[in-house]
N, C-alpha and C positions, 0 to 999 in steps of 0.2 A: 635414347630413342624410345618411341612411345612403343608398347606392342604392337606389335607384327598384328593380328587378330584383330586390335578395333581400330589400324588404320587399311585393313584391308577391307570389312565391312564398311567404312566411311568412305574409303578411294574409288574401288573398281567402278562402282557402278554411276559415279558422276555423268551423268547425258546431258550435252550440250545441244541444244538448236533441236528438238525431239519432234517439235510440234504440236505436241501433246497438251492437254490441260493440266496432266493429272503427271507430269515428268516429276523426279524426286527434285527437293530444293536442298542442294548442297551450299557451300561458300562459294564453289567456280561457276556452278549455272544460275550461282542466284546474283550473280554483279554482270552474268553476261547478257543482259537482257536484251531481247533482240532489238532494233530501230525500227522507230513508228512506220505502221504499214504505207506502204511505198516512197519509202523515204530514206537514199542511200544514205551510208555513213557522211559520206562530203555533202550532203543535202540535196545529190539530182535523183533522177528517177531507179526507182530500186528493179534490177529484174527479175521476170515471174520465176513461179518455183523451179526446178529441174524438171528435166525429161525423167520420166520414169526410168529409160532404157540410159540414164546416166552411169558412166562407168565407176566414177567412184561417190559413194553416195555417203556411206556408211564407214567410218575412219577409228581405228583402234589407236589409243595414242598409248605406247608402251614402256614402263621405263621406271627410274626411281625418284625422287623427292622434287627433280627437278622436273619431271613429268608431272607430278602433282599437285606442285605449282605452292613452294612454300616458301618464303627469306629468311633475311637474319634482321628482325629487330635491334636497333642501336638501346644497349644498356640504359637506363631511365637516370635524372639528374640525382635520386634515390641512391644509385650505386648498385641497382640489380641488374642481376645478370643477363646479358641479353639471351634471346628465347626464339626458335623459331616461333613463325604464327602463317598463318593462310594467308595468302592473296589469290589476285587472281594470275594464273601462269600464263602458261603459252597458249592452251587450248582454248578459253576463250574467244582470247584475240584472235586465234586465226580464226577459228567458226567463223567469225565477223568478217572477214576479209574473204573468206571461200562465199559468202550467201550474198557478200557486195556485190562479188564479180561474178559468178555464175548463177544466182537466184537461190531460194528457198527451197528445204529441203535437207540438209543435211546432215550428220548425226553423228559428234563427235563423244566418242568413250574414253574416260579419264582411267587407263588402267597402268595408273604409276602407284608405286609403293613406295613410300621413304624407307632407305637403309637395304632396299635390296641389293643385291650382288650377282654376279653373273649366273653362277647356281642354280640359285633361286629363280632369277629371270628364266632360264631353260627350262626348269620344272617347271612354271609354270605358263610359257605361250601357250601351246599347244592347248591347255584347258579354256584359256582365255579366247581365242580363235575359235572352237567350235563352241563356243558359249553363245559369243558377240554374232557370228560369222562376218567380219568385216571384208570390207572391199580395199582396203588400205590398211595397213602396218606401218605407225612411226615408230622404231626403233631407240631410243638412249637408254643403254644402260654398259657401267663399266666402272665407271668414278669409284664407286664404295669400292672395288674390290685394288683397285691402285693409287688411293687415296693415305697411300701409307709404304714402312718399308718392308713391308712382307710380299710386295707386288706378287703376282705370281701371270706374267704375260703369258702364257701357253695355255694356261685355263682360258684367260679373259677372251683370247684368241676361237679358240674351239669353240669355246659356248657363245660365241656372238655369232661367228658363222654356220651356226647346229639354228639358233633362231630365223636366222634367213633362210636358212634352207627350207627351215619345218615352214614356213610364211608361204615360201613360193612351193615346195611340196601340196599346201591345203588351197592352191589356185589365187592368191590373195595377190597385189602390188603389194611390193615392198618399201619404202625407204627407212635408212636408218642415217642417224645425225652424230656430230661429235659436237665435244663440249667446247661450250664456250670457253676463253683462257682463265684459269683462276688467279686472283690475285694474290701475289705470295705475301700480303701482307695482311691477309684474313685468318682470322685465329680457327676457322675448320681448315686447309692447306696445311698437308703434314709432308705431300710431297711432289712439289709444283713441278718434276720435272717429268714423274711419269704422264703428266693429265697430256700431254703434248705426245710422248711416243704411245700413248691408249688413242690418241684425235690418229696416227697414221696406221695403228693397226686397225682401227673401223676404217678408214680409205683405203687399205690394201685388201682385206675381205670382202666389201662390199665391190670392189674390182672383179676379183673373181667370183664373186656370183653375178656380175651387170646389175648390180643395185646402185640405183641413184644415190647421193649424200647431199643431206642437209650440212651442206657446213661450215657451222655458229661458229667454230674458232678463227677460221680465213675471213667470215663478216667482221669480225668482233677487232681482227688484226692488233692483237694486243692493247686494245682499248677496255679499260677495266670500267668504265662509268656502269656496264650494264652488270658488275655487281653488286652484290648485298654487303652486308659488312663483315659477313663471315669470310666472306673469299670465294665462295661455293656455291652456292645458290643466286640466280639473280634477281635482281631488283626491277620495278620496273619498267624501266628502258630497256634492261635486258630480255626479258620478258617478250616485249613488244618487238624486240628484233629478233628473238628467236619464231615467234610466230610468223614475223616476214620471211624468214630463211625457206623454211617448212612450207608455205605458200608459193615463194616463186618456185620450190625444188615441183612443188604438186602441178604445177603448171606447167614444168617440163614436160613430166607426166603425160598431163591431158596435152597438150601439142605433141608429144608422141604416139596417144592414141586418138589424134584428129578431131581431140576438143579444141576449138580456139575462142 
């Protein structure tokens, strides 16, 4: 793993769809480019920007590697190693899908960290929330900490439901997502069976808090095309359907707060 330190200076502050001239160019907002002024994705009429008084405008995407949006490069015909590298993830794509369907405007924060762990994640929403002040929290994070046989589910447990809580505590919508299935034939999968009982303990916490779930695992229903070639990270198609999960869940959302 690369240091903690200059993938946090490089991750947090990734801003998607800003508006701005002067927005930072990272690798996610520099392939996200927006589509030529009025002119939807599918080529019909694009709609105007959002209502000011729109409810969720401003979206914190929170999480670890796969928030960040990296795969696993296939080994060169060389014999080297294969290597993570950047693409573009999930937040992209969905920006693009939320400014299709509801218009321009919207402002997504790439605050995933590779290699974090549930810990970590808990120490640090709460700074990230009154940083950003988002209107929206997507949640994944849990893989790194039961990606192995040391699992320890009563942490993963606590500190997933301590970040929902603190989200809906600081007034924000919540959703948090589970992972997609790992393929147990990727050489990052050290322990395919816990990623399936971590996808039910993020559905049974987010239960008890009334938090909506993204969730990539029940899409994905054990179709492995949307991974990399490590097993863990997806590739991507995977990518592209996690961004569709996280759309239709946000559209729940807004049809429950009488956007339609």
């Amino acid at each position: 793993m690369r240091t903690r330190a200059a993938i946090y200076l490089l991750g947090i502050l990734i801003f998607v769809g800003c508006g701005s001239g002067d927005s930072p160019v990272t690798p996610d907002s520099a392939v996200a480019s927006a589509p030529e002024s009025g002119v939807g994705l599918a080529g019909g009429s694009r709609p105007m920007t959002i209502p000011e008084n729109f409810p969720v405008k401003k979206i914190l995407c929170f999480g670890d590697s796969v928030t960040f949006g990296v795969t696993q490069r296939v080994a060169g015909s060389d014999g080297s190693r294969p290597a993570l590298t950047l693409v573009e993830g999930y937040i992209p794509k969905l920006w693009r899908r939320l400014e299709e369907r509801y218009g321009s405007g919207f402002e997504l924060i790439n605050g995933g960290i590779p290699g974090e762990n549930v810990r970590e994640g808990l120490d640090r929403i709460d700074t990230e929330i009154q940083r950003h002040d988002p209107d929206l929290i997507l949640i994944l994070e849990g893989i790194i900490d039961v990606n192995n046989e040391f699992a320890r589910f009563p942490v993963v447990r606590s500190s997933l439901a301590e970040m929902m809580r603190i989200g809906l505590l600081r007034g924000k919508f919540v959703i948090i997502g589970t992972y997609p299935p790992l393929n147990p034939d990727g050489f990052r999968v050290y322990a395919i069976e816990n990623a399936a009982r971590l996808n039910d303990v993020i559905r049974q916490e987010a239960k008890a808090k009334n938090v909506l779930v993204a969730d990539h695992e029940a899409v994905a229903a054990g179709d492995f095309r949307g991974q990399g070639a490590d097993g863990l990270h997806p590739n991507d198609i995977g990518y592209e359907t996690m961004a569709q999960t996280w759309f239709e869940t946000i559209e729940v959302l807004l049809e429950d707060l009488g956007v339609s």
